[in-house]
N, C-alpha and C positions, 0 to 999 in steps of 0.2 A: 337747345330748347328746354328750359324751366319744367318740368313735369308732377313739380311734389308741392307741397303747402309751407308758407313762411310764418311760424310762431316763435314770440321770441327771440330772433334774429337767426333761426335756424330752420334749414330746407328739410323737412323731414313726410314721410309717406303717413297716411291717417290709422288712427289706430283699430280703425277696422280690416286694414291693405284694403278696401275697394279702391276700385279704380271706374274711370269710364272713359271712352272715346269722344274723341271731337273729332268730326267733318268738315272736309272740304264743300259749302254748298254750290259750290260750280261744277266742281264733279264726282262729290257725294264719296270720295274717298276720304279711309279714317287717315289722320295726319298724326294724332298722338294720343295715347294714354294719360289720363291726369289721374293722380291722388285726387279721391274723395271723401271730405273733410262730413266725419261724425257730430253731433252734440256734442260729445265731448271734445272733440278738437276747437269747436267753437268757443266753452267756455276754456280750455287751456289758453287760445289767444286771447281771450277777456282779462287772463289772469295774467298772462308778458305785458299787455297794455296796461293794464292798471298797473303793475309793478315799476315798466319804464314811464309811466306820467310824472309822477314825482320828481325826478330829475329834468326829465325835458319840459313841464310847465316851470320849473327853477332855473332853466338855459335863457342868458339873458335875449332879450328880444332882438339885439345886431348878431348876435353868433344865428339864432333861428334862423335869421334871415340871410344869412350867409349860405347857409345850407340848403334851405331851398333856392336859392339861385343858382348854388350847384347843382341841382336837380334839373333845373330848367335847362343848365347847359350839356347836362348828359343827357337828357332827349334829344337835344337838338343835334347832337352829334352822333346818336342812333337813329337818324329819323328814318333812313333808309332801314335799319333791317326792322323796326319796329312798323314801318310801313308795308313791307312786305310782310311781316307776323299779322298784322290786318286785314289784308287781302285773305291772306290763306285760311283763315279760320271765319272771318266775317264775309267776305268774297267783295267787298267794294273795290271801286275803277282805286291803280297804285295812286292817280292825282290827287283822289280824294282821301287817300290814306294817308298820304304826305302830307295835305291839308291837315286835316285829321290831327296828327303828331306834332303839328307846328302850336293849333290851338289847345292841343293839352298842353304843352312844354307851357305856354304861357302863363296858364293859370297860375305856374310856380314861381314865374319872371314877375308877376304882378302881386302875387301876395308876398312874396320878398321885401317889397316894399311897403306894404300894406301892413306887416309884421311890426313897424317898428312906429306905427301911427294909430294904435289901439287906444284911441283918446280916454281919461277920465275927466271930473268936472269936479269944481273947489267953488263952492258958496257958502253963504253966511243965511243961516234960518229967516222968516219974515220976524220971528220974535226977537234976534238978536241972539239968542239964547244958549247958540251952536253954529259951529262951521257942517255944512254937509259937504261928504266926499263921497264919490260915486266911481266905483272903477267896475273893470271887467274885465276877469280873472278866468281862465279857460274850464268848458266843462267838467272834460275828464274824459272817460272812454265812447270814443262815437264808434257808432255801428253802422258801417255802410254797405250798402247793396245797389248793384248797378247792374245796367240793361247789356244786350249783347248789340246793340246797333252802334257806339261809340264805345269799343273795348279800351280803349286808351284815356277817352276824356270824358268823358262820365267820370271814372274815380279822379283823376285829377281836378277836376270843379270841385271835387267836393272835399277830395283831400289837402291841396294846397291851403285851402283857409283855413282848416280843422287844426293842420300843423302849425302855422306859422300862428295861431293862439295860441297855440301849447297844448294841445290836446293830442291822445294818440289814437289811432284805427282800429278797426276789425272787420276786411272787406270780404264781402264773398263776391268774387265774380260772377260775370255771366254761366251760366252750366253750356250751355254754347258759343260761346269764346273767353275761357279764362285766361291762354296763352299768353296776351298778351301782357295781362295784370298780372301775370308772374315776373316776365320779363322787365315790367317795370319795377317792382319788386327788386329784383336784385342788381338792376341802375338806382334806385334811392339807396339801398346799401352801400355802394360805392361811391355816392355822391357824399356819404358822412352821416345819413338819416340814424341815428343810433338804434340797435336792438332792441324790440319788441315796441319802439315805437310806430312802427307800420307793420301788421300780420296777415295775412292772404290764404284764406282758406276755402278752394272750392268746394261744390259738394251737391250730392244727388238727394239730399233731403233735405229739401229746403224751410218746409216750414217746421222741423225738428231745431235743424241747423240758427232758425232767428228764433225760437222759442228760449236753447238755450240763453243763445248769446241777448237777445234782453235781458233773461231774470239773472243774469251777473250784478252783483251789486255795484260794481262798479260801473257798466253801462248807465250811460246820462242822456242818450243821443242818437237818436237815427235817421239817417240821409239816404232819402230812398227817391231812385228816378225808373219808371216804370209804369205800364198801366193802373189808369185810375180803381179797377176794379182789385187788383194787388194791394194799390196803397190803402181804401178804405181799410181792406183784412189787417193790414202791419198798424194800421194808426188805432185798432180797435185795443189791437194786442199792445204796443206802446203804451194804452192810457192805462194797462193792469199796474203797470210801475210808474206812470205821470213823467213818463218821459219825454224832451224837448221833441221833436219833429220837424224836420227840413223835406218836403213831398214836392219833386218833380214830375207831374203826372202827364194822361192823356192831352193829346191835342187833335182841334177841329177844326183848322184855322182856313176862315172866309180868305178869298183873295179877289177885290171888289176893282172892276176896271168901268172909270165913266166913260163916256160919249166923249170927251173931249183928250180922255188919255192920248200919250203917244205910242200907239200900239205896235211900234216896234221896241220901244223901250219897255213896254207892258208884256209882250212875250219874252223878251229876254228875262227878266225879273223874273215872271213864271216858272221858267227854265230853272232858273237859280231854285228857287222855294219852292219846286216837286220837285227837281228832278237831282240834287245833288248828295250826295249818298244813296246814289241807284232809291231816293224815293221815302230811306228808311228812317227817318226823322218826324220826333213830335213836333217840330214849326215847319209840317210841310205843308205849303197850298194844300186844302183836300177840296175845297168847294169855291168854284170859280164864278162870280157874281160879275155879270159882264149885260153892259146896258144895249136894251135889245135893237139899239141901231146900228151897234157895231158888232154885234157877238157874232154875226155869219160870217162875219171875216174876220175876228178877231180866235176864231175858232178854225178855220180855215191856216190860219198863220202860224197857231199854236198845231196843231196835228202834224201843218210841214216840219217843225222844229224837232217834234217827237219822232216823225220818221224816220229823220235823220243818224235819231242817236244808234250807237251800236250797242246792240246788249254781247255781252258771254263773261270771261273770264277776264279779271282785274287787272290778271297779270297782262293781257294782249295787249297790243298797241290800238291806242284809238278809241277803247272802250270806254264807253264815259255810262253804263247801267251794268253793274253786274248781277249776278244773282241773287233772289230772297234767300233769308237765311235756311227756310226747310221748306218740305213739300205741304204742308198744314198752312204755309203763308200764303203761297199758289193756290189753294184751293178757297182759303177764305177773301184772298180778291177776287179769283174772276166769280165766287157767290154771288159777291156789290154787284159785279159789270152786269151779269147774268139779271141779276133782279133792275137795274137801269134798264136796262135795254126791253123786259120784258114791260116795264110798264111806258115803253115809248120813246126810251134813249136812242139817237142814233150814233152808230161807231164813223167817226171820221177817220181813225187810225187806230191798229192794236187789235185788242179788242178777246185778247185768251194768252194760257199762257205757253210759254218757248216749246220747240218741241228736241227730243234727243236728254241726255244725258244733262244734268244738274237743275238746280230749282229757277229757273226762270220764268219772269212775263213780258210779254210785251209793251212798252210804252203805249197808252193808250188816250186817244181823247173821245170825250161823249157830248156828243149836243143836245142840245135840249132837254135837260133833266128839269125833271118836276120837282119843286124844293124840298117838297119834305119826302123822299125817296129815301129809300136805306143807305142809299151809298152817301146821302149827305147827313147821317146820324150819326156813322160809324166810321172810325178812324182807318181810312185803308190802308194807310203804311205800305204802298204797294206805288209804280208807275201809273198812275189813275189817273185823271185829270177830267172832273164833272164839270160840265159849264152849262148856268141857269142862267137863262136870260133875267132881267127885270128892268122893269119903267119906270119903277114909284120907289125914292130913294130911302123915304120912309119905312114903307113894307119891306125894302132889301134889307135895312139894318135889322130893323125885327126878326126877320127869317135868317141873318146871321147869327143875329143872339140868340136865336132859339136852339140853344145847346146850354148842357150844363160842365160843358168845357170853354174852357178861355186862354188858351196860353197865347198864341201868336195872330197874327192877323198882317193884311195888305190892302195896300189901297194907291190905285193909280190913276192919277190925273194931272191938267195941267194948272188949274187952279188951285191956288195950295189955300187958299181960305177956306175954300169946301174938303179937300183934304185932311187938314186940321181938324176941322168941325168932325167929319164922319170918322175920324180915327177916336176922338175922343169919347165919342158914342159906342165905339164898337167895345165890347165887354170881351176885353182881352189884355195881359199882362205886357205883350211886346207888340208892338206895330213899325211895317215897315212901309214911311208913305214914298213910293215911289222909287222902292230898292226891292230885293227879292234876297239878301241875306242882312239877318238882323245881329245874329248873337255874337260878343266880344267879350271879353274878359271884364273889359273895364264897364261895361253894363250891367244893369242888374238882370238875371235871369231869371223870370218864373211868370206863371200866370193866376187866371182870377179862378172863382168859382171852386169846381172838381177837379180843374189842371193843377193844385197846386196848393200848398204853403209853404211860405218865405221865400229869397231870393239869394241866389246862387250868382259871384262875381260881384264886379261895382267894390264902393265900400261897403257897402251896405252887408257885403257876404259874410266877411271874416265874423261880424257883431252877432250872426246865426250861430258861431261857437262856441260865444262867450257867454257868460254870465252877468247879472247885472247887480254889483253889491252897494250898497249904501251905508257909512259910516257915521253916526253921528257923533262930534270929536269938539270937546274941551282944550281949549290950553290958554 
């Protein structure tokens, strides 16, 4: 197990020796010591990345793409211990870590290909007077920071396209699960990734740690996925040097079931979009808009579902909810449930959280929440599941959109014209009408509003790493 920082193409301890611990949150034992990466170690990998760009934006675009499909195939040939490197530090059920592993490996399978299809454009002025050329030529050194809920695919979204432009990294992991970005780390090594074109630095001072690493002159770029109130702070500090920005942010995502939905296809979808990484996702269902003919049973259906699930440890058989990541996550969901319930929520299931050793809650569903309730402003990241009734399809979208996040949304019914219609209206980046997992590689990823700038996957990703030059050309 990886326990030091990668600058340079070299594993070395940070040049202060701290160090700090990572937890087990299922049973709150320490599992390892990591190197904790200084300001200085930050700008030292600013200084291996900018050194190795030079030659890897000069690495023809089939060799790039050769190497990252070596990449994708060394995931996929470690999915098991990198799966279990997931569990242990992040505590998700092994299916969802295996899942997990499969959708970062891809990111690198998809931009392999996407590497060698970085289109430019050849025209002739309206004057006559000149040919315009337009290419897009890679930034240079991006700076990435990723969440600890997707240890694996968080930097992979962001790293695959970064690479396969020609640009090179500087990641800091989660401070609560960097393991496993280590471990990947020295799989891209192996895969052929050249020295100091990918550098891995954790670390206990974080806003020292991106302070440096911005003012590097050679930083061009930051890709940051994390709460919306984070991203404002980094996008403030980014415009000190007018630097590009890629923000994956907070998500509030409505999950709106008609009268004529099939509500057993409508709970299972639910199922999917709360409940899959034990809950800890920004496209997770948080507020359940269910038409008040069916919500007593459609509430009824969802709670048996919830009962069902097992919570504990990832590693167990049958677990499909493991633990939040700390005891601060536990405390600020059952806050929501607490304030739902006092203003008139009732608990059909759940309803606090686990008891005994590690950080757990229970799967939880509430009926009749009032719309504009705390629990439906605030992103619970937690096994929640609010369900508001309403009657007037209009008022429902409004009180959906009444947030200043937008990234994902749902909508279940059998008439797909109204479907259509109401997804178009809802003010969110990703919509799933009448499925309960939306995101793929080959999509674009992101949402509207405060969730978000630009889009992560699709074509549409790799062109967030690029530059965009215009030549005006004689001959």
């Amino acid at each position: 197990m990886q326990n030091q920082m990668l600058i340079g193409g070299e594993w070395r301890d940070g040049s202060s020796s701290e160090r700090f611990d990572v937890e087990n949150p299922a049973t709150e034992e320490v599992i390892a010591s990591v190197a904790a990466g200084s300001p200085g170690d930050a700008t030292a990998a600013c200084e291996a990345a900018a050194t190795a760009q030079v030659a890897w934006a000069a690495t023809a675009p089939r060799q790039r793409a050769e190497i990252l499909r070596a990449c994708w195939q060394k995931l996929i040939d470690h999915t098991d211990e990198l799966a279990r490197l997931i569990t242990l530090e992040h505590g998700k059920p092994l299916v969802d870590a295996r899942g997990e592993v499969a959708y970062a490996a891809e990111f690198f399978r998809w931009n392999s290909e996407e590497a060698v299809r970085i289109h430019g454009s050849l025209g002739i002025a309206p004057s006559g007077a000149n040919r315009i050329i337009v290419r897009h030529p890679p930034i240079g050194v991006v700076v990435i920071v990723t969440p600890w809920n997707f240890p694996a695919a968080m930097i992979t979204r962001k790293l695959a396209p970064a690479l396969a432009a020609g640009n090179t990294a500087v990641i800091k992991p989660p401070r609560e699960a960097p393991l496993t970005a280590l471990r990947i780390g020295e799989l891209l090594i192996e895969a052929g990734v050249p020295a100091g074109v990918v550098n891995i630095v954790p670390t206990l001072q974080s806003g020292a740690w991106f302070d440096a690493a911005v003012d590097h002159p050679a930083t061009r770029m930051v890709s940051f996925t994390g709460s919306t109130e984070v991203g404002i702070v980094l996008l403030k500090r980014s415009a000190d040097r007018v630097l590009k920005t890629v923000m994956e942010l907070g998500g509030n995502a409505p999950f709106v079931v008609f009268d004529d939905a099939d509500l057993e296809a409508a709970v299972e979808g639910a199922m999917v979009a709360k409940m899959r990484h034990s809950a800890e996702t920004c496209t997770a269902a948080n507020r359940f808009f269910v038409h008040a003919a069916v919500a007593d049973e459609f509430t009824s259906m969802l709670a048996a579902a919830m009962s069902d699930v097992r919570v504990g440890s990832g590693f167990d058989e049958g677990v499909t909810c493991g633990p939040m990541i700390n005891a601060k996550a536990v405390a600020s969901i059952n806050e929501l449930v607490t304030s739902a319930t006092d203003r008139g929520a009732t608990v059909a299931t759940g309803g606090g959280p686990g008891e005994g050793v590690g950080h757990f809650y229970r799967p939880t569903v509430l009926g009749n929440v009032m719309s504009d309730s705390e629990i439906t402003r605030e992103e619970i990241f937690g096994p929640v599941a609010p369900v508001i009734p309403f009657e007037d399809t209009d008022q429902m979208i409004a009180d959906a959109n009444h947030t200043e996040l937008g990234l994902a949304a749902y909508v279940f019914t059998t008439d797909l014209a109204r479907g259509m219609k109401v997804s178009e209206r809802i003010q969110a980046g990703m919509v799933g009408l009448n499925r309960g997992a939306i995101s793929d590689p080959a999509a674009p990823f992101g949402g509207m509003k405060q969730s978000g700038l630009g889009r992560e996957g699709a074509s549409e990703g790799i062109y967030e790493f690029c530059e965009t030059q215009y030549i005006a050309a004689n001959w």
